[in-house]
C-alpha positions in Angstrom: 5.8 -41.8 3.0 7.8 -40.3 5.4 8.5 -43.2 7.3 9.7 -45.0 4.4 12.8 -42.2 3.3 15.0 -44.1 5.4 14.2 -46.9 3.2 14.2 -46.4 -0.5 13.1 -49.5 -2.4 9.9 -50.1 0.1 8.6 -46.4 -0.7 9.2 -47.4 -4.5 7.2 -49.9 -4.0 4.5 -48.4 -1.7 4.3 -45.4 -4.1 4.0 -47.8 -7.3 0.8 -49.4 -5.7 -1.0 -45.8 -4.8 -0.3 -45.2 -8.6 -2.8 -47.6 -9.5 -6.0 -46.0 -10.1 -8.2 -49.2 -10.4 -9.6 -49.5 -6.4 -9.0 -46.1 -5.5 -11.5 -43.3 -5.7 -8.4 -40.4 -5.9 -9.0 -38.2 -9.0 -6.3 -40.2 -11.3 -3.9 -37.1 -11.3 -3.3 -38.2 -8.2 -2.8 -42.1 -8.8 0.0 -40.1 -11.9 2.0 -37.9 -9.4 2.3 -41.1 -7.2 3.7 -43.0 -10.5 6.2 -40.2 -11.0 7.4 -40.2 -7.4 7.5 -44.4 -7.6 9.5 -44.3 -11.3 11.6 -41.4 -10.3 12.9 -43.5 -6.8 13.1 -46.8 -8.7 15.3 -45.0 -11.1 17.8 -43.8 -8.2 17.2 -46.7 -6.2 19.9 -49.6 -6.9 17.5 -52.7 -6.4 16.4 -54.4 -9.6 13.7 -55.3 -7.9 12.2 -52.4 -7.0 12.2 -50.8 -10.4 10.9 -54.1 -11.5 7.9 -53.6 -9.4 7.9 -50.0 -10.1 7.6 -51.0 -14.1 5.6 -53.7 -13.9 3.0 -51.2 -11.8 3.5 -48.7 -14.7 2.4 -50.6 -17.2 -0.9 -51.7 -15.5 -1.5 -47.7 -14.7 -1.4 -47.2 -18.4 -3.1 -49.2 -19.6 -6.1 -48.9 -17.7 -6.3 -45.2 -18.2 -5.4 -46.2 -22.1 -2.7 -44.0 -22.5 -0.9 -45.1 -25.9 2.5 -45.4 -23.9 1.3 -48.5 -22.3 2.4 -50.7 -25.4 5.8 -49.5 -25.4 5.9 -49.8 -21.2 4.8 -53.3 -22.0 8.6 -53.5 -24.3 10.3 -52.1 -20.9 8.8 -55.3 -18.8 11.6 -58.0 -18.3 9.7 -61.1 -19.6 12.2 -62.9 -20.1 13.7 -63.0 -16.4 14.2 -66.4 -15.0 14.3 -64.9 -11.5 11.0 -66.3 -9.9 11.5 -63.1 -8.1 11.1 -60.8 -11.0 9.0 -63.0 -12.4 5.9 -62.4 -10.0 6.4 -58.5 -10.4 6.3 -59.7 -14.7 3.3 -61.6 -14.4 1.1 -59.2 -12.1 2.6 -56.1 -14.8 0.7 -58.5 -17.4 -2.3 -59.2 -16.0 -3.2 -55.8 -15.2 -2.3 -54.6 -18.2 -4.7 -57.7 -19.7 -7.3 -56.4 -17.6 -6.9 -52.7 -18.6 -6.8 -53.9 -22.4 -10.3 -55.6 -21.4 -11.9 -52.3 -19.8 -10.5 -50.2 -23.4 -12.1 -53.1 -26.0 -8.7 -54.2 -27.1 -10.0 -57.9 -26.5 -7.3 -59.8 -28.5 -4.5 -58.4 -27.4 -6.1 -58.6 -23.7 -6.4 -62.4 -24.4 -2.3 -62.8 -25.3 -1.0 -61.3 -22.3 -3.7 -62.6 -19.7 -1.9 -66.3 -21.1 1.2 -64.7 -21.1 0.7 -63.3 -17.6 -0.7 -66.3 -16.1 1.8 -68.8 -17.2 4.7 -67.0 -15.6 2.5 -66.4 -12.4 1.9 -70.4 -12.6 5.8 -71.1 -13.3 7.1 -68.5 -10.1 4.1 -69.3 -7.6 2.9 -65.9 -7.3 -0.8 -67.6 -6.5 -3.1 -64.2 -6.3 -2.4 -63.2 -9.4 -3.2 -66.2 -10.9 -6.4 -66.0 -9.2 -6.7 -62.4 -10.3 -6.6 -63.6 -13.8 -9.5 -66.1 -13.4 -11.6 -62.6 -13.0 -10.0 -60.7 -16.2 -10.8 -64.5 -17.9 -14.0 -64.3 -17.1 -15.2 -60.3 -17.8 -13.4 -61.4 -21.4 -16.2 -64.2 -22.0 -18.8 -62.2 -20.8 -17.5 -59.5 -23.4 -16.6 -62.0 -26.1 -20.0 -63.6 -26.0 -18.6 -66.9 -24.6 -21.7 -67.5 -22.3 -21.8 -71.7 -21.9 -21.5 -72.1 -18.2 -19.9 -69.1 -17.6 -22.8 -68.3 -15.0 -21.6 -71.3 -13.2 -17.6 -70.5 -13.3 -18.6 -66.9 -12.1 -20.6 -67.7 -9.3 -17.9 -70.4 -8.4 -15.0 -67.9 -8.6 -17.2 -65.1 -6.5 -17.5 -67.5 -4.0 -14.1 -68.5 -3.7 -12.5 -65.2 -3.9 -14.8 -63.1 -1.1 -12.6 -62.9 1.0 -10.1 -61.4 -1.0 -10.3 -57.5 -1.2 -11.0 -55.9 -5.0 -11.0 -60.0 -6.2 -14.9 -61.4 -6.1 -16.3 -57.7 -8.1 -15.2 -59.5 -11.5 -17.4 -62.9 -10.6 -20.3 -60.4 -9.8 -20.3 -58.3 -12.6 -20.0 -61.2 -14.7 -23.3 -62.6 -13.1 -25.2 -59.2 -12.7 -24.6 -58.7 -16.4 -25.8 -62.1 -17.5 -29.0 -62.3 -15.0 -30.0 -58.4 -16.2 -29.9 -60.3 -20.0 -32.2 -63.4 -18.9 -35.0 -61.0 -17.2 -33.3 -61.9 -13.5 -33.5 -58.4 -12.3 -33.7 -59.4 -8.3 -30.8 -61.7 -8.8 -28.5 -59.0 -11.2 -29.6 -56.2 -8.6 -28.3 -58.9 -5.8 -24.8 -59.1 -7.8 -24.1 -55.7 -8.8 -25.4 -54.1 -5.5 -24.9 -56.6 -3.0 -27.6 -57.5 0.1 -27.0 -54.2 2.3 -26.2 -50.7 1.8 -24.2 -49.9 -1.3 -20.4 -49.0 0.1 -18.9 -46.1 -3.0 -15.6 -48.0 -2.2 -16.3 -51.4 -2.3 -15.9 -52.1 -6.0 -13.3 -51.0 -8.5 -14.6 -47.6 -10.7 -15.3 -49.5 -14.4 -17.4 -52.2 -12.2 -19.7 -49.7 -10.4 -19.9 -47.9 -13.9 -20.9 -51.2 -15.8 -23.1 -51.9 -12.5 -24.9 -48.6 -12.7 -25.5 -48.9 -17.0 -27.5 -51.8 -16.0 -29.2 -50.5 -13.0 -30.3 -47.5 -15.2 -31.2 -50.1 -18.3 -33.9 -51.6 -15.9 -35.1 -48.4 -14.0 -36.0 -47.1 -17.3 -37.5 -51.1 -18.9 -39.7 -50.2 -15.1 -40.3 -46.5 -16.6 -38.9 -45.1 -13.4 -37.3 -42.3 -15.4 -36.9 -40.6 -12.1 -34.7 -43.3 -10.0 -32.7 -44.0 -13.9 -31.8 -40.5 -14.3 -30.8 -40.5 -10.6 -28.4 -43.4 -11.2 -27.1 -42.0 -14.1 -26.4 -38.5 -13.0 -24.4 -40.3 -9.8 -22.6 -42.6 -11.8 -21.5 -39.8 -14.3 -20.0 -38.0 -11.4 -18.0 -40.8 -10.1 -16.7 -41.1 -13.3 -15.8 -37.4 -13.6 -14.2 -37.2 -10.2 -12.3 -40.4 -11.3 -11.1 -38.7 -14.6 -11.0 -42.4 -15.9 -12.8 -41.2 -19.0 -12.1 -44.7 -21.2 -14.1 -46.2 -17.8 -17.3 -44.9 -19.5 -17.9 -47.7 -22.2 -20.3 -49.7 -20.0 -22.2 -46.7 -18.9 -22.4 -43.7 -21.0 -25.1 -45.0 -23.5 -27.8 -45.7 -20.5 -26.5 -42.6 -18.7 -27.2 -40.7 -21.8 -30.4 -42.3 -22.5 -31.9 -42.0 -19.3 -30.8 -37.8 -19.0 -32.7 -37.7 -22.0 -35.8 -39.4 -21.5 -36.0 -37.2 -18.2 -36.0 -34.0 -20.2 -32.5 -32.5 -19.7 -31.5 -32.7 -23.5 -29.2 -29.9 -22.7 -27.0 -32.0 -19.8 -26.9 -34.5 -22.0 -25.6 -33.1 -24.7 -22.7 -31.9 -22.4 -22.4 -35.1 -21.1 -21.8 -36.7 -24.7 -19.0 -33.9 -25.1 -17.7 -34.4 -22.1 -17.2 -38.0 -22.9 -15.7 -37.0 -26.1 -13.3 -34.6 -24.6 -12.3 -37.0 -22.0 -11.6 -39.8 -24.5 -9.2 -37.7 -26.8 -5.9 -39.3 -27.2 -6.4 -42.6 -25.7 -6.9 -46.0 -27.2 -10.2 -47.4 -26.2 -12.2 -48.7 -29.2 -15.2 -50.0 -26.7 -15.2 -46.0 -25.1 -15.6 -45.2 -29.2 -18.5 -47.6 -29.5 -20.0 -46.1 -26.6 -19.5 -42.5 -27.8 -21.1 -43.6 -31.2 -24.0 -45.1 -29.3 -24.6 -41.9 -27.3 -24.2 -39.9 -30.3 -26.9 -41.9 -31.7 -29.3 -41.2 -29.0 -28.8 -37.6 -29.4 -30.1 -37.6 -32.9 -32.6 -40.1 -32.6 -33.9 -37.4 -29.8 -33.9 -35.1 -32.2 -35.7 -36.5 -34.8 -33.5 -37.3 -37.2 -33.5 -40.7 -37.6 -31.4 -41.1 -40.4 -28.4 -39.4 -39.2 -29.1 -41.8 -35.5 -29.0 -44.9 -37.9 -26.0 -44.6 -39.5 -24.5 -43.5 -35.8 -25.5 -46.9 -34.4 -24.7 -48.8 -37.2 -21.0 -47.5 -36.9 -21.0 -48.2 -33.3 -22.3 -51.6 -34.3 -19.6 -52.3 -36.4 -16.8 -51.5 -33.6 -18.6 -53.5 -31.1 -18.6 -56.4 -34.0 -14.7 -55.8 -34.7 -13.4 -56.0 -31.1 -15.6 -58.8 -30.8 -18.2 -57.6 -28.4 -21.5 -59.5 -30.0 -24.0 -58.6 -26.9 -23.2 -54.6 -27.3 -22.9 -54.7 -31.5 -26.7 -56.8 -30.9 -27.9 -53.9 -29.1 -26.5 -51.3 -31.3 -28.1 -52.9 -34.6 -31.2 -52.8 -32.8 -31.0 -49.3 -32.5 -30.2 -48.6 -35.9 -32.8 -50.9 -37.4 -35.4 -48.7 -34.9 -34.2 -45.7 -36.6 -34.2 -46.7 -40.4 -37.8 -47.8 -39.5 -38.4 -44.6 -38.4 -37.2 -43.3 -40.8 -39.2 -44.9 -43.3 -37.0 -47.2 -44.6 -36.7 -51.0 -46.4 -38.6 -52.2 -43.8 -38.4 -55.6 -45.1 -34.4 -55.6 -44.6 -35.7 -53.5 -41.2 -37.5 -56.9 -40.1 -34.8 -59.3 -41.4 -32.1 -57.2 -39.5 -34.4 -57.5 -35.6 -34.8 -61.5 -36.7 -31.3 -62.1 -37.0 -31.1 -60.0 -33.6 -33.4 -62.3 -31.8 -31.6 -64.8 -33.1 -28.6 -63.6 -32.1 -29.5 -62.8 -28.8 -31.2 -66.4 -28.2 -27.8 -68.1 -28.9 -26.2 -65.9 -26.2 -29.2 -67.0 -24.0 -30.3 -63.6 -23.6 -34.5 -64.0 -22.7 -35.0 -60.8 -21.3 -33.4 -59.1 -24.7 -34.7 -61.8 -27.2 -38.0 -61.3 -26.1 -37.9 -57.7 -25.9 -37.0 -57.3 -29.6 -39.2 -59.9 -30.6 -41.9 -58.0 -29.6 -40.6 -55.1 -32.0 -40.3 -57.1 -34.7 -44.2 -58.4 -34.1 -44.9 -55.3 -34.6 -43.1 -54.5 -38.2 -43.4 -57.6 -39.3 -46.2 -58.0 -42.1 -48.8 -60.6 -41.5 -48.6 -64.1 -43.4 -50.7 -63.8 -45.9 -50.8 -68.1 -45.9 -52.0 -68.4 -42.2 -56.1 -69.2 -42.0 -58.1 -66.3 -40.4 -58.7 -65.9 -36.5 -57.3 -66.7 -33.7 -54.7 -70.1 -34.2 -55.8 -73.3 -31.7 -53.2 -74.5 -29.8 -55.3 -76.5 -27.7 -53.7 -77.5 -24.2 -49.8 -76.8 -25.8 -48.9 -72.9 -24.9 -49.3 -70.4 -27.8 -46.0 -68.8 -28.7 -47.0 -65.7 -26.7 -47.5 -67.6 -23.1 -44.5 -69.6 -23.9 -42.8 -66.3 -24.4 -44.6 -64.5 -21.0 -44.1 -68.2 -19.0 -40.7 -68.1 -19.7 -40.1 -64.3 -18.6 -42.4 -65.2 -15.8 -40.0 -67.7 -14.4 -37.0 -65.2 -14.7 -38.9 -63.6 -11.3 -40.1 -60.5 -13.6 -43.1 -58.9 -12.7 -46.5 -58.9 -14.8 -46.0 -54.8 -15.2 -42.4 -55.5 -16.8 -43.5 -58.3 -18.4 -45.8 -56.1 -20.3 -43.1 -53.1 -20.5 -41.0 -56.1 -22.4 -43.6 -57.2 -24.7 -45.7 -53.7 -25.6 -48.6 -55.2 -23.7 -51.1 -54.3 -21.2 -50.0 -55.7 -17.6 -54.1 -57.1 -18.1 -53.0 -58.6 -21.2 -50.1 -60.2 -19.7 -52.3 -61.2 -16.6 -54.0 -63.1 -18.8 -51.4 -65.3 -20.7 -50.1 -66.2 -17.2 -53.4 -67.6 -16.4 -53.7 -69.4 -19.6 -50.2 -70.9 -19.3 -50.7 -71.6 -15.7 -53.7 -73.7 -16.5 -52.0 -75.3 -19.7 -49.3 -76.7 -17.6 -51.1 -77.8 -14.8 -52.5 -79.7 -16.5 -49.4 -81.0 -18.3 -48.3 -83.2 -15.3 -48.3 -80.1 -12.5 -45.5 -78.4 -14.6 -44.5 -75.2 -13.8 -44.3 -71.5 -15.9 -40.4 -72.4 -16.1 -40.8 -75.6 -18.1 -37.4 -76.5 -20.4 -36.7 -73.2 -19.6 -33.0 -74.6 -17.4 -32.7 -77.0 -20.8 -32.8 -74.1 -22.7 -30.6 -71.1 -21.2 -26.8 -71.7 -20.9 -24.6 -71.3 -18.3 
């Protein structure tokens, strides 16, 4: 900065952007003292536009961090300038406070000032933050369960925005996300990873956290326990070192899950307390989810089922609120496990997983219907109506090598196949065989048939 005392209002401005702890890796005291430096120059400096740009930079810092001030910072913002000048400083102030409210849960309010945001962008031509906001658009259908051809927006908008730094990450999260859902592991590997060697600074920190959650989720589906509890234990310290605590929502659950299943009950106990610690005082009702969640695991690790039930069906309940239907699926499916190992109504236990998979198919979810289908096979009692043996569907596909045929085309392999389904890779072997015959036969159809008429997006 020392080239910049001579001039006043550009080191406002240069210290409002390092105060921005989204794409930097800096612990975020230090993305804080830069905010001090930036509000206490805008606030000597005699240029209404730099403390323009120094607020509107404020209230984006805020509210990703979810500090409670950021709603009042939000009151300081001129919106109502007609200075097209002003007016681009407004708008990108919005957005990234839209985006921040995305990353904490606060979904609604994230949706007002994203339209808010982009409408002044639109009406004072400031062009990359309008396309900035196409990003925070799309993470808040992904989140809000708005799936319908959002595969095919995202994969539009990651293509058109390579080539701007920090912009494309929200297109491929978007896509990772929704392929690890369908069973597409190679593909949401592909998206959340990229092709080559994965560059720590290449991706904003609550993107490389949501991208490790679901590199853990299928490590552990793989039962590498080894490679999860690698990923988790990295991803935790990034976190950490950020000090972006409210960051966690996306990760902390599979982190959590995966520590445990490697044996380390003790470090992940810490690590739910940490979370806690590091989530005291903000506003993040997703990070609360998320704490619930782990909470959940701890006691379900422990045995008591009861106490993890009622943990996940609070969490559950958040999730619903916000609205976040993918995550509150997930969480009910934990708490119906629990109550069923706990000994439970398992009749209202089996009616809970149905409306799941039901759930789950109208997101087009597969890889997640099919997985709880299979645990609800196994609770459900049999029908006492159906004939005895084994049913004849002739040369149509049995509900089972529909089920594997359509995982099958999602490029998963027969081993996690079987890991989805509780079945013996042999087992599985064999449906694919049968299927593969059946539709052969059908006019040289493939394992993938109506599957495209069938998944949205």
């Amino acid at each position: 900065m020392e080239e910049l005392q001579e001039r006043p209002v550009m080191a406002a401005r240069a210290m409002a952007a390092l105060a921005m702890p989204l794409l930097s890796t800096v612990p975020l005291e230090r993305n804080l003292y830069w905010l001090r430096r930036a509000e206490k120059a805008g606030a000597e400096s005699d240029d209404e536009e730099a403390r323009t740009a120094v607020a509107a930079n404020r209230v984006g810092t805020l509210m990703y961090i979810g500090d409670p001030a950021a709603w009042e910072a939000l009151e300081a913002l001129p919106r109502g300038t007609t200075d097209p000048v002003y007016q681009q400083h407004v708008a990108r102030g919005l957005c990234n406070a839209a985006d921040g409210a995305l990353w904490l849960g606060r979904l609604a309010p994230a949706r007002e000032l994203l339209a808010e945001g982009v409408e002044l962008a639109t009406r004072s031509g400031a062009a990359y933050v309008e396309e900035g906001a196409r990003g925070t658009s799309l993470l808040l259908d992904w989140a809000e369960g708005h799936w319908d051809d959002l595969a095919g927006r995202a994969r539009a908008f990651a293509a058109e925005a390579e080539t701007m730094p920090g912009m494309a990450v929200d297109g491929r999260t978007v896509l990772g996300m929704l392929a690890l859902s369908r069973g597409e592991w190679q593909q949401a590997t592909a998206w959340l990873v990229g092709e080559g060697p994965r560059e720590p600074n290449a991706a904003a920190v609550p993107h490389r956290a949501a991208a490790s959650g679901a590199l853990i989720r299928m490590a552990m589906v793989r039962d590498d326990v080894d490679a999860a509890a690698a990923e988790a234990s990295a991803a935790w310290d990034r976190l950490r070192d950020k000090g972006v605590w409210v960051w966690g929502a996306e990760l902390a659950p599979w982190a959590v899950e995966a520590t445990l299943r490697s044996g380390r009950t003790a470090v992940a106990r810490a690590m739910v307390a940490e979370y806690a610690a590091g989530l005291e005082g903000s506003q993040a009702p997703a990070s609360d989810a998320a704490l619930a969640w782990c909470r959940a695991l701890v006691a379900e690790d422990d045995g008591d089922h009861a106490a993890a039930a009622e943990l996940f069906r609070r969490s559950a309940l958040v999730y619903a609120g916000l609205p976040r239907p993918y995550a509150a699926v997930l969480a009910t499916e934990g708490a119906t496990r629990c109550r069923l190992a706990a000994g439970g109504d398992t009749a209202a236990a089996v009616a809970d997983l149905a409306s799941c998979v039901d759930r789950l198919t109208e997101l087009g979810a597969v890889w997640d219907a099919a997985r709880v289908r299979a645990l609800l096979r196994a609770h459900q009692p049999a029908d006492g109506h159906r004939p005895r043996g084994r049913p004849s569907y002739g040369d149509q596909l049995s509900p089972r090598e529909q089920e594997v045929a359509d995982l099958a085309a999602t490029g998963l392999t027969n081993r996690e196949i079987a890991a989805t389904l509780h079945l013996s890779p042999r087992t599985v072997e064999q449906h694919v065989a049968r299927a593969r015959r059946k539709l052969e036969s059908q006019s040289g159809q493939s394992l993938s048939r109506g599957r495209a008429a069938r998944r949205p997006g």
